[in-house]
C-alpha positions in Angstrom: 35.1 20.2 -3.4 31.9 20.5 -4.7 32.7 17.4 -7.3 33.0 15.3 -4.7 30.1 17.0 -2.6 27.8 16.0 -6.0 29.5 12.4 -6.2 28.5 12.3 -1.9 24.8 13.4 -3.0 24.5 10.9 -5.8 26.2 7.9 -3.9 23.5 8.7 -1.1 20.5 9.1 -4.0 21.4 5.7 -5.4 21.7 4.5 -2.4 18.7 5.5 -1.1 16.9 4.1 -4.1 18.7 1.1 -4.3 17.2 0.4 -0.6 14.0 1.4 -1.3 13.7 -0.7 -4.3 15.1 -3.9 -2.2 12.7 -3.3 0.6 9.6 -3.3 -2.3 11.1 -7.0 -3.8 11.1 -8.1 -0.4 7.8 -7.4 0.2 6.2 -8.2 -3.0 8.3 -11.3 -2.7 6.4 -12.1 0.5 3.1 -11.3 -0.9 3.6 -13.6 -3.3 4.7 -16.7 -1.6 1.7 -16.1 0.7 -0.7 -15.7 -2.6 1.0 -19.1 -4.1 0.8 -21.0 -0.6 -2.8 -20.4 -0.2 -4.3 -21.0 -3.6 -1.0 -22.9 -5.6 1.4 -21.2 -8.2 -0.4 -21.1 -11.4 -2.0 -17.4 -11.4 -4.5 -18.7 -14.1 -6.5 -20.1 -11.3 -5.1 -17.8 -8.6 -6.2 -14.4 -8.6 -4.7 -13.2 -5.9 -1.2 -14.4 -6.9 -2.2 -12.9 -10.8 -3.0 -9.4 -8.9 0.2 -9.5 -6.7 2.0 -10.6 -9.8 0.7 -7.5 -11.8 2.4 -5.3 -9.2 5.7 -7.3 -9.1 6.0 -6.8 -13.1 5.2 -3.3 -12.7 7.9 -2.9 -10.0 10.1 -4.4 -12.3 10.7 -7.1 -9.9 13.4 -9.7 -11.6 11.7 -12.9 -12.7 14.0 -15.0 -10.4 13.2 -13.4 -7.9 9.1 -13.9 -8.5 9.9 -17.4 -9.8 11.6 -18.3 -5.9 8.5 -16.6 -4.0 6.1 -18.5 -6.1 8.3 -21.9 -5.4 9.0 -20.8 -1.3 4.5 -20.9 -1.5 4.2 -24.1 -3.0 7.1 -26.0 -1.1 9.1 -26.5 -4.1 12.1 -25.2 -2.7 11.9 -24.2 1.5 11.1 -21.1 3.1 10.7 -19.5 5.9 6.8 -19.2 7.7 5.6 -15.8 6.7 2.8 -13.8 8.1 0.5 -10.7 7.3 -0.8 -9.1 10.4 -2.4 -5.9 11.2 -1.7 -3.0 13.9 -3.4 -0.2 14.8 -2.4 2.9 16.0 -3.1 6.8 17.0 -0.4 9.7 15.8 -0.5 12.9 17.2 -3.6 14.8 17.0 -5.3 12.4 17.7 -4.7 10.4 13.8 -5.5 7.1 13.4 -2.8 4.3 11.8 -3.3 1.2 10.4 -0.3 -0.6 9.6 0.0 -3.7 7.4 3.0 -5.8 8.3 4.5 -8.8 5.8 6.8 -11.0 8.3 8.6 -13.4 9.3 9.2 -12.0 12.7 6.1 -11.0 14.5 8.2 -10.4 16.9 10.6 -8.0 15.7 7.3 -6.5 13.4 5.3 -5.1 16.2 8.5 -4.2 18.1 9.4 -2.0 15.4 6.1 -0.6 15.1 5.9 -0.2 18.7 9.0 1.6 19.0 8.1 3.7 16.1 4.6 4.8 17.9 6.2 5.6 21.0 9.5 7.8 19.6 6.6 10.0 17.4 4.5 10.5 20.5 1.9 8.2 19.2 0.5 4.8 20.8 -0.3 1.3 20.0 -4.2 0.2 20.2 -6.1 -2.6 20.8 -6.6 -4.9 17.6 -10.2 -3.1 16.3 -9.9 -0.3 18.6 -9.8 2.1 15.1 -12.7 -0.8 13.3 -15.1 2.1 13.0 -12.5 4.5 11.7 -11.7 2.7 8.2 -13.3 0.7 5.9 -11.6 -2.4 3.8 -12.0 -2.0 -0.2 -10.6 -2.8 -3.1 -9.5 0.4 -4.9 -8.2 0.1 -8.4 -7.1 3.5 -10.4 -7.4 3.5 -14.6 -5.6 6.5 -16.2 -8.9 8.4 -17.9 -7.1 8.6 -21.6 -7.5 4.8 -21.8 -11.4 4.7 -21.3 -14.5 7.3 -21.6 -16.2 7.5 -18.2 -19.6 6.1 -18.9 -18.2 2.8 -20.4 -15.9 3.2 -17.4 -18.9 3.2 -15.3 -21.2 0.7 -16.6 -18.0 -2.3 -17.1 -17.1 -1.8 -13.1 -20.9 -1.6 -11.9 -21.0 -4.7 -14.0 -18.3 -6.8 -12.4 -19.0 -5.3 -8.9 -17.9 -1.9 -8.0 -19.9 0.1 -5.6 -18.1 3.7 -7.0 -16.2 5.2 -9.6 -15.1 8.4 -8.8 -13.1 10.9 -11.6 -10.2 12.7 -10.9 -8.3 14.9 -13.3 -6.3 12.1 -14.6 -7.4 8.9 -13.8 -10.5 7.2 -12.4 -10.5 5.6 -9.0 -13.0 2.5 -8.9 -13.8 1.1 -5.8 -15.6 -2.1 -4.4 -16.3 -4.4 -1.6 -13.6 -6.8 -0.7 -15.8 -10.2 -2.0 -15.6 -8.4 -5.6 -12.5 -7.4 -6.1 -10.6 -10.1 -7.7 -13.6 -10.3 -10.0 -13.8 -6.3 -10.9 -9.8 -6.6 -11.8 -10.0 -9.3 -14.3 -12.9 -7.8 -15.6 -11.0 -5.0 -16.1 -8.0 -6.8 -17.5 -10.4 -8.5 -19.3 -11.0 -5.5 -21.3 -7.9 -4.6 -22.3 -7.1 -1.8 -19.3 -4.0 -1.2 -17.8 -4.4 -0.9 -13.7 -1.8 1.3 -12.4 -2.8 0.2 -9.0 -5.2 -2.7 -8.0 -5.2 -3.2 -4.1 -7.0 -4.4 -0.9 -7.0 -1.2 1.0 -7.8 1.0 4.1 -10.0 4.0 3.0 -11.2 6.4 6.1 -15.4 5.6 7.0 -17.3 8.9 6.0 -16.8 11.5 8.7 -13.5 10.2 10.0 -11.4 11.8 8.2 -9.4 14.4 10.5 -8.4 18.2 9.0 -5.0 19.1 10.0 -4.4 22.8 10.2 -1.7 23.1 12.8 1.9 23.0 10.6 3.7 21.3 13.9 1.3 19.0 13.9 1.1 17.7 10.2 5.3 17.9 10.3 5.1 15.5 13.0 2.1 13.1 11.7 4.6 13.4 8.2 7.5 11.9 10.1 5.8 9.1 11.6 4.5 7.9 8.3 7.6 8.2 6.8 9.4 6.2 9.9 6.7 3.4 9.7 7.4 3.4 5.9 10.7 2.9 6.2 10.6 -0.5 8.5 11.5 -3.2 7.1 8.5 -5.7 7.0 5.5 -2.8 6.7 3.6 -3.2 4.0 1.5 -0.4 3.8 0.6 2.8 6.6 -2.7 4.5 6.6 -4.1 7.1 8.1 -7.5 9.3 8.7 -6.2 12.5 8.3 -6.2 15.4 5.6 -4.1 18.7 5.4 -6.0 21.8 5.6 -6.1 24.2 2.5 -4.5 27.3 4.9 -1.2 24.7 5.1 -1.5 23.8 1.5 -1.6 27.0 0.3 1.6 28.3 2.7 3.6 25.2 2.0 3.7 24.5 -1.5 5.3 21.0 -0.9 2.5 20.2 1.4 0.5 17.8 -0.8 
């Protein structure tokens, strides 16, 4: 009995991360035919496509696959008309959600997201109802063993960044959207492997929300995960941040 229980619980593992890992090719794999449609296939004059392309490696994305994307962008071969779009959102407690979408259904896209919203007692908003809740960067992260902070510092100034703040193991570097192709390939440039270079949603300063009720962080938890788990989101944020008092009781918290 428990042999098969353990085969049940690592047929549902693989599983689990056999679907996960198809949902991140499918979305890389949108990114980059969008990337390779707007600015052509060669990444050595697309820097959008060479940052998206970055990720796919990293992801361990199979060359075929990257080669179709980039050959779906350029009309090589046909594809489908894919869009990125943009909703927003408020989770219990009052939390705001952005939600970045890659699609070829906008339909079925803000359906989902809708239905998502409604099922975690949260809402749909206006497009730029949350516009003075985040802030669009580029945000790039550098594991600190590979570079001493100063020289850190004065290379991302250089090419554009407005911060670089240091955590315990890595640095996050952060800029204004107009810079950010530029910072990354200066920091390619030298030699620096990003283990994540993206166009994101950061929280404005004194947004950010402090959760302290356990329900209430259990339920913001699950709607993240839900959106997460759709099949043409991109990326969820949010403006919140767990109290310390449910850190410390709930080890798994962060």
């Amino acid at each position: 009995m428990s042999g098969h229980s353990k085969w049940k619980t690592i047929k549902h593992a693989k599983a689990a991360t056999d679907a996960k890992r198809g949902k991140i090719f499918s979305i890389i794999g949108k990114e980059i035919t969008l990337a390779a449609k707007a600015g052509g296939g060669n990444p050595d004059f697309n820097p959008q496509l060479r940052t998206i392309l970055a990720k796919a490696k990293s992801a361990n994305m199979p060359s075929d696959n990257i080669k179709r994307a980039i050959q779906k962008g350029t009309g090589e071969i046909p594809g489908i008309q894919i869009e990125e779009l943009t909703y927003e959102g408020y989770g219990p407690g009052g939390v705001g959600f952005i939600v970045e979408v890659t699609t070829d259904s906008k339909n079925r896209a803000v359906s989902d997201v809708r239905s998502v919203f409604t099922r975690c007692n949260g809402n749909l908003a206006e497009p730029g109802a949350l516009s003075f809740i985040f802030q669009r960067k580029g945000q790039v992260l550098i594991a600190r063993e590979q570079i001493q902070e100063e020289a850190l510092l004065d290379l991302a100034l250089a090419a554009g960044a407005e911060d670089v703040i240091t955590e315990a193991d890595h640095y996050e570097v952060l800029c204004p959207v107009a810079n950010f192709y530029t910072m990354v390939k200066a920091l390619e440039d030298a030699k620096l492997k990003l283990d994540f270079a993206e166009l994101v949603y950061l929280p404005a300063e004194g947004t950010t929300i402090n959760i302290t009720d356990v329900d209430i962080k259990n339920k913001l938890e699950d709607l993240t995960e839900r959106l997460e788990d759709l099949e043409d989101v991109k990326s969820v944020y949010s403006n919140y941040e767990l109290d310390a008092s449910i850190s410390l009781a709930d080890p798994d918290a962060e």
